[in-house]
SETIKOL-361427 format. One record per residue (C-alpha): y negated, x negated, z; residue number from 1. Coordinates in steps of 0.1 Angstrom, whole numbers, m for minus. Example, Ala and Ser with C-alpha at 12.3 -4.5 7.8 and 13.67 -1.06 7.14 Angstrom:
// SETIKOL-361427
SITE  north   east     up  num
SITE     45   m123     78    1
SITE     11   m137     71    2
***
This chain:
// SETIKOL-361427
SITE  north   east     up  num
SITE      0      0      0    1
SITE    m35    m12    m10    2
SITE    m65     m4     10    3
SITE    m98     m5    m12    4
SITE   m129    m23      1    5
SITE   m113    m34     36    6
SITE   m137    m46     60    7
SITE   m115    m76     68    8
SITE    m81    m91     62    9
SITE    m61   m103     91   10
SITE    m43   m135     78   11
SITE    m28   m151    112   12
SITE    m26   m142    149   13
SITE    m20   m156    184   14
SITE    m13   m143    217   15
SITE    m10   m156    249   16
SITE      2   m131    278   17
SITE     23   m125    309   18
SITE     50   m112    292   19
SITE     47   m139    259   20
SITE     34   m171    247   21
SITE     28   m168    213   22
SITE     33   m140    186   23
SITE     73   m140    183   24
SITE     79   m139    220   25
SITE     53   m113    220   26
SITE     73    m85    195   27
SITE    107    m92    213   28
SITE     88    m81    249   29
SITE     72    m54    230   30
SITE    106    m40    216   31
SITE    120    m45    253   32
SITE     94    m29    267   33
SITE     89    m60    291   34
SITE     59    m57    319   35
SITE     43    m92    334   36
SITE     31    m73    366   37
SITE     46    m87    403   38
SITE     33    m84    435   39
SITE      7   m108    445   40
SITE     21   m129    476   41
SITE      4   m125    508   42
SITE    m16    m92    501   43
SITE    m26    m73    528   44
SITE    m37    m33    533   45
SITE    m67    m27    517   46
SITE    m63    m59    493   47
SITE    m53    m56    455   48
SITE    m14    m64    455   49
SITE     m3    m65    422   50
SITE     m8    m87    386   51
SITE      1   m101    355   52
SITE    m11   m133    351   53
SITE      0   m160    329   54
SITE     27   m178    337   55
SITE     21   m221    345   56
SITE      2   m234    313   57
SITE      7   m265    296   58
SITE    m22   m273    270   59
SITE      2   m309    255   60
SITE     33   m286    256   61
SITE     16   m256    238   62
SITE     m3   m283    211   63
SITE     29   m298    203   64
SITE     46   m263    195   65
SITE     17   m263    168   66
SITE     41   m284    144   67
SITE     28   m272    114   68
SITE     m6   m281    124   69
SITE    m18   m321    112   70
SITE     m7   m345    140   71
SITE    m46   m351    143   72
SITE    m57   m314    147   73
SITE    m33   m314    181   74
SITE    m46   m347    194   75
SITE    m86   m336    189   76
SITE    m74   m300    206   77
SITE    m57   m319    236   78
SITE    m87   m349    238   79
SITE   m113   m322    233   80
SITE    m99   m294    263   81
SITE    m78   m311    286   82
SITE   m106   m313    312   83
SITE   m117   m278    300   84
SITE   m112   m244    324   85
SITE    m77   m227    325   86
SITE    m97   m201    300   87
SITE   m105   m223    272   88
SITE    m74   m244    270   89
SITE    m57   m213    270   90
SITE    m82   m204    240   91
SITE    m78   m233    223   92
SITE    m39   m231    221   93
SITE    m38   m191    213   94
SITE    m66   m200    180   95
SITE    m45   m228    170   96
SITE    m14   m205    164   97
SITE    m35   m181    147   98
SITE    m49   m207    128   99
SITE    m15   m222    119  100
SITE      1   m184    111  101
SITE    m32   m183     89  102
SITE    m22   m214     69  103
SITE    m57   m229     74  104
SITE    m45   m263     90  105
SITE    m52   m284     56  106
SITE    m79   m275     32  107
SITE    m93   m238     36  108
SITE   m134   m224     29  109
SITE   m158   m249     37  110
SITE   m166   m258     79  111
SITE   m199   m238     73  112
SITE   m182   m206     57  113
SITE   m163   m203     87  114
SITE   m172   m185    118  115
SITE   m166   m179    153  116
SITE   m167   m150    174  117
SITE   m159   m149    212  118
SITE   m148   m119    228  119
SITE   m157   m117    263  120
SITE   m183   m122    290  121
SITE   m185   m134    328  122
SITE   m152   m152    319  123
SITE   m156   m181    348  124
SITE   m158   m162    380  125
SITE   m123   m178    394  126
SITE   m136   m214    379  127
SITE   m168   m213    397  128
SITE   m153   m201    434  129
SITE   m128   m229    433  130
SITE   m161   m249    429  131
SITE   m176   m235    462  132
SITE   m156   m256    482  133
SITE   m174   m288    462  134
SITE   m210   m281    470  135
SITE   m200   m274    505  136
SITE   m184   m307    511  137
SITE   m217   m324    492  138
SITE   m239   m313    471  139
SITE   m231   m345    446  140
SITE   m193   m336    447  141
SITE   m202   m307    422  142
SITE   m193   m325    387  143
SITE   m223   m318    366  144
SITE   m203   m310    332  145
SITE   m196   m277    352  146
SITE   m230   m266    343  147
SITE   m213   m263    307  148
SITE   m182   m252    317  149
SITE   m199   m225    337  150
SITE   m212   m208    300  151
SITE   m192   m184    282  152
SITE   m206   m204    253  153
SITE   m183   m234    263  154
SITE   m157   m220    243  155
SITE   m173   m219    212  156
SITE   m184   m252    221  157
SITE   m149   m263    222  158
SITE   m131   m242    200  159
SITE   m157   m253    173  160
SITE   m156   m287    181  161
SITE   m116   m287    180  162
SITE   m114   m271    144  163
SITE   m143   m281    128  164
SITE   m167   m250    125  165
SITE   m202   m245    117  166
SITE   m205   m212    103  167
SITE   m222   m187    122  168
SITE   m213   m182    159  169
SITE   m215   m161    192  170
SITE   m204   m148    219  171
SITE   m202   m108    226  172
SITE   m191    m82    254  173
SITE   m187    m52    262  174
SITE   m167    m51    292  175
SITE   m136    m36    287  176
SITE   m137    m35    249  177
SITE   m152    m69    243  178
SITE   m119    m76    222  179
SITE   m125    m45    196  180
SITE   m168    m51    198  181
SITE   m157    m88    188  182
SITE   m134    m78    161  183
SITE   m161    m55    146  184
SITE   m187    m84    147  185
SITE   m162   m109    127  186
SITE   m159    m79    100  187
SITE   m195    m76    100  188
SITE   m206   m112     91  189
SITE   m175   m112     63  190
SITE   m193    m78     49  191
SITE   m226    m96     55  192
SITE   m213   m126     29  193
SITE   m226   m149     61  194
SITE   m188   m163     62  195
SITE   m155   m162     40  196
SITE   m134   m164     75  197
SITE   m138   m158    109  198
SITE   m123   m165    140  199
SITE   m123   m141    166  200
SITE   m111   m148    202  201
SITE   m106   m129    229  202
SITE   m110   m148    262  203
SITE    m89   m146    295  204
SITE   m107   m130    324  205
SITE   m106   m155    353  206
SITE   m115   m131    378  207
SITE   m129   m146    415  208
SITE   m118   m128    448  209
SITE   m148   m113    452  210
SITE   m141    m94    416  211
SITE   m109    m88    421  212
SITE   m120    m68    451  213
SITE   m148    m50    441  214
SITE   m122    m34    414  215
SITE   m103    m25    443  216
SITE   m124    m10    462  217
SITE   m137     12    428  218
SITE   m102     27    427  219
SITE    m95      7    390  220
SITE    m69    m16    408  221
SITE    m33      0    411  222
SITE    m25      0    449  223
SITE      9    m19    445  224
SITE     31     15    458  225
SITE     50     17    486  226
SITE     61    m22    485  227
SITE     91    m22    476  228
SITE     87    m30    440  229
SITE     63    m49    420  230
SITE     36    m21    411  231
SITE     33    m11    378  232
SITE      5      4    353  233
SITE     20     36    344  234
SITE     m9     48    318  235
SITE     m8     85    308  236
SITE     12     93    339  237
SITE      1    121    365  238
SITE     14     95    393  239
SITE     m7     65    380  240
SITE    m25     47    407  241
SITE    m46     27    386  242
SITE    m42     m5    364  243
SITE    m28    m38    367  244
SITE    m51    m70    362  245
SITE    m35    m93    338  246
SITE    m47   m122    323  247
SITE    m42   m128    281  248
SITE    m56   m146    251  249
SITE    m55   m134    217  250
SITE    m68   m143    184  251
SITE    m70   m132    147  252
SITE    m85   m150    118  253
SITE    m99   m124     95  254
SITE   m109   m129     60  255
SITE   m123   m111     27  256
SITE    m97   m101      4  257
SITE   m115   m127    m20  258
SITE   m108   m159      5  259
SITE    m73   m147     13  260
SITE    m66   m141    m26  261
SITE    m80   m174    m32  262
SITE    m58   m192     m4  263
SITE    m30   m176    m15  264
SITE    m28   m166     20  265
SITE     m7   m136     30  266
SITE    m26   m105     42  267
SITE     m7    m87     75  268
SITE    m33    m60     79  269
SITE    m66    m50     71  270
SITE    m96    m36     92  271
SITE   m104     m6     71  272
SITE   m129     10     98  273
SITE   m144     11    130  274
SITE   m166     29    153  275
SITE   m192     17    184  276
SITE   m211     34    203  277
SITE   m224     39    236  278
SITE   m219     68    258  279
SITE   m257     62    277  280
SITE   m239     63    311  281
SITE   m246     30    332  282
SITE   m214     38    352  283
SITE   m175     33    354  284
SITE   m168     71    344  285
SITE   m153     75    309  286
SITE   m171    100    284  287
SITE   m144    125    261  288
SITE   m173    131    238  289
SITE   m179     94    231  290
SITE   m149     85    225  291
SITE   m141    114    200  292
SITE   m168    103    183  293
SITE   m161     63    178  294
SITE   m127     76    165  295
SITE   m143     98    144  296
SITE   m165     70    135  297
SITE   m135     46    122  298
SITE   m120     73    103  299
SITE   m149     84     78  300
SITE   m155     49     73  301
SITE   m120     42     64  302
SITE   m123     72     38  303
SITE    m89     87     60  304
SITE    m81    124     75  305
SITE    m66    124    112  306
SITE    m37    135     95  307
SITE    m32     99     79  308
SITE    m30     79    113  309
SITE      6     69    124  310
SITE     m3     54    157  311
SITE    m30     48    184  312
SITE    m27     18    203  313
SITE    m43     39    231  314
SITE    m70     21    256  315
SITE    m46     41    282  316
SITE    m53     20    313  317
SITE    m35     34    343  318
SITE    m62     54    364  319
SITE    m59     89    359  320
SITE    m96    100    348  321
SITE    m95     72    323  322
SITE    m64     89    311  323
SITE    m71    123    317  324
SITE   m100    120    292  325
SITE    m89     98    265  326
SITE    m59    121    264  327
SITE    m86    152    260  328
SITE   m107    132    230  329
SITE    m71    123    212  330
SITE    m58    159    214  331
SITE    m92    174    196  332
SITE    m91    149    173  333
SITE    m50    148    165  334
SITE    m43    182    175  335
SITE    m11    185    191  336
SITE     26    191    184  337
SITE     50    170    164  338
SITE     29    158    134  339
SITE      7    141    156  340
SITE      1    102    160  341
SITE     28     83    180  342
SITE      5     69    210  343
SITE     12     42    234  344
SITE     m9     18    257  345
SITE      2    m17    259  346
SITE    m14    m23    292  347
SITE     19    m10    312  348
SITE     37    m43    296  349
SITE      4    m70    299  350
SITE    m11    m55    326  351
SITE    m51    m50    314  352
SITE    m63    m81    300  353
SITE   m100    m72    306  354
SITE   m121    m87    282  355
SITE    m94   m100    258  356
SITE    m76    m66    262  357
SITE    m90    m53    225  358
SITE    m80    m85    209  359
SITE    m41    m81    225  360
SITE    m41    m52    215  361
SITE    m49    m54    181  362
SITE    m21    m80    180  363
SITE      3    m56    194  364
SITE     m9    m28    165  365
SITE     m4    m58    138  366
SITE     27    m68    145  367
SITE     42    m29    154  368
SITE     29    m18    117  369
SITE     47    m50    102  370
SITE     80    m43    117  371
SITE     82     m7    120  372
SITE     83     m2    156  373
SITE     64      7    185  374
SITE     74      0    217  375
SITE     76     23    247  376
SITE     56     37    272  377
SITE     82     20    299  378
SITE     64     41    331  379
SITE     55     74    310  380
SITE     76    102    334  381
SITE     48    128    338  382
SITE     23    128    308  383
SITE    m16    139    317  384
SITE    m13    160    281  385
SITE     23    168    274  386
SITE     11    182    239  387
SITE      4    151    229  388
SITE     34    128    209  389
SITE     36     99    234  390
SITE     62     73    224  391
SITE     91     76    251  392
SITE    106     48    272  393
SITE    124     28    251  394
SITE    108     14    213  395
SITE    111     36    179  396
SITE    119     29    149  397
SITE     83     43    128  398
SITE     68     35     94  399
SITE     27     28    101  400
SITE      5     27     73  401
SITE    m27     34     95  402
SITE    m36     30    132  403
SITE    m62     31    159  404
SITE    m67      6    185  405
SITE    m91     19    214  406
SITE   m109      5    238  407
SITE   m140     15    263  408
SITE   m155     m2    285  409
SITE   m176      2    320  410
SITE   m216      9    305  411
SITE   m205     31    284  412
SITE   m193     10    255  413
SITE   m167     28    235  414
SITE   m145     15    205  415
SITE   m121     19    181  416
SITE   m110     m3    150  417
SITE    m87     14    123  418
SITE    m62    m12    106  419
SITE    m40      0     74  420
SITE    m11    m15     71  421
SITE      5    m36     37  422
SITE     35    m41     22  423
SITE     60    m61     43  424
***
């Protein structure tokens, strides 16, 4: 199938989460229906007990996996971040895959018709409370490349550096859809001609204590159940307690049709719409309206009927209002009953990767529609909207020529990117 005048092509991916390490490992937890989340140790009443965080990282071990990468590429990455944050390295690894799966690691456009797009904002909040304990012990003992470190703009500073690109460049956010706001902005400056390819990154979450807490005690946290078990994320479920901080990386490199025709470089999807908008609400309480209009939004501009969307990669966090409402703007635009759109969230399995979340998650849509699957909603028992044609609890075989991917964030920022499918 051939989608005329895409927004953007999506020529590699990477992905970086709990429950995965790179793309491959992340479709075999997908079809298992695999969750990250455990108990965090030590957590007492009152204190956020569950998580999905990565697993122990290794920047030389995950470079050297990059074997189809030059030799040198690997050794600038590892010289380059090894003294970086837990966030960038982690970066830097996830854009190298993409950038490999893309074919881009000899020739490719020019260094200054490539750009960059980070996905993500307030990203160093664990990096700079482990500092504390530095400027109590002496105000010298704080190294001063922190003031760097302490930027979101340090990783495209570093990711930049590492591959070699001086196109146009930024850093966005928008809270909880910072991945989808960053995806649109890489389509934007391909449709603006200011780049042939673009980079987009979405950016683990280091979240301090302090954060962590705050979430908490906003009722966004999942309360960890009775203690027995790990906790989970149960999105769309009239039991769900809330969601499940997880920590993730994910990357795309999107590209006209032109640049990827000229590579020769395979196209797995294209962004053929999108809609963002805000809801003009300062607060953490979703808006139905909004968000039935930024799916709206992605489906005029796609030139598609509701009717014509297989899937929705669902923001689906966890906490019942947020549920509750996206369920209420899916079923008036979907309708209900069996022709409907399969939906699923894939925040039960990563946890919610904050800021990175729309990035994952578009990953998790790319790699569904290319193997004609999607996977379950593994804590779905009780659905908010019964009406609506949730996936169950183990993955189904399903032929997707057109999703959604959602996501909505605290301010009011709602999003929703549409990607059509190709031939496999």
């Amino acid at each position: 199938m051939r989608v005329a005048e895409a927004a953007a092509v999506i020529t590699g991916t990477g992905v970086r989460t709990a429950v995965a390490d790179d793309t491959g490992s992340f479709e075999a937890a997908l079809r298992k229906g695999r969750t990250g989340t455990v108990r965090c140790p030590g957590a007492a009443p009152g204190e956020p007990a569950v998580t999905a965080e990565l697993a122990d990282f290794d920047l030389a071990a995950a470079l050297e996996r990059r074997c189809g990468l030059p030799g040198r590429l690997r050794r600038q990455a590892l010289r380059t971040a090894r003294r970086a944050p837990l966030g960038v390295q982690v970066a830097v690894a996830t854009a190298l895959e993409a950038w490999e799966r893309a074919g881009l690691g000899e020739g490719g456009p020019p260094p200054d018709r490539v750009g960059l797009v980070v996905a993500g904002s307030n990203l160093t909040g664990g990096y700079a409370e482990r500092l504390y304990p530095k400027l109590r012990s002496g105000r010298s003992h704080v190294p001063g490349r922190a003031a760097l470190h302490l930027l979101d703009t340090d990783h495209v500073g570093v990711l930049s550096q590492v591959l070699g690109i001086t196109g146009e460049g930024c850093t966005v956010g928008g809270a909880s859809a910072s991945g989808n706001v960053g995806i649109i902005t890489g389509a934007r400056l391909l449709a603006l001609g200011a780049v042939d390819v673009c980079l987009v990154v979405g950016a683990v979450s280091e979240l301090s204590e302090l954060e962590r807490q705050a979430l908490f005690n906003l009722g966004v946290i999942a309360d960890g159940g009775d203690g027995t078990g790990p906790g989970v994320c149960a999105p769309f479920d009239e039991d769900g307690t809330g969601t499940v901080p997880g920590q993730g990386c994910a990357a795309l490199v999107l590209e006209t049709e032109e640049s990827a025709r000229l590579r020769g470089a395979p196209v797995l999807a294209a962004v053929a719409g999108y809609g963002l908008a805000l809801d003009g609400n300062s607060l953490a309480d979703p808006d139905e309206d909004g968000e039935f209009r930024v799916m709206a939004a992605a489906l005029r501009m796609a030139g598609l009927s509701p009717e014509e969307i297989d899937y929705v990669n669902a923001h689906g966090t966890g906490t019942v209002l947020g549920d509750r409402t996206e369920a209420a703007a899916l079923r008036r635009l979907f309708g209900v009953g069996p022709g409907g759109p399969l939906i699923n969230a894939t925040k039960a399995l990563t946890g919610h990767c904050l800021h990175a979340a729309g990035v994952v998650e578009a990953v998790a849509t790319v790699v569904q529609m290319r193997s004609g699957f999607v996977h379950p909603n593994v804590h779905l028992r009780r659905p908010v909207e019964p009406a609506l044609r949730f996936a169950g609890r183990g993955a189904e075989l399903a032929d997707v020529s057109h999703a959604l991917s959602n996501g909505f964030g605290f301010g009011g920022v709602g999003t929703s990117v549409l990607f059509a499918g190709r031939a496999r």
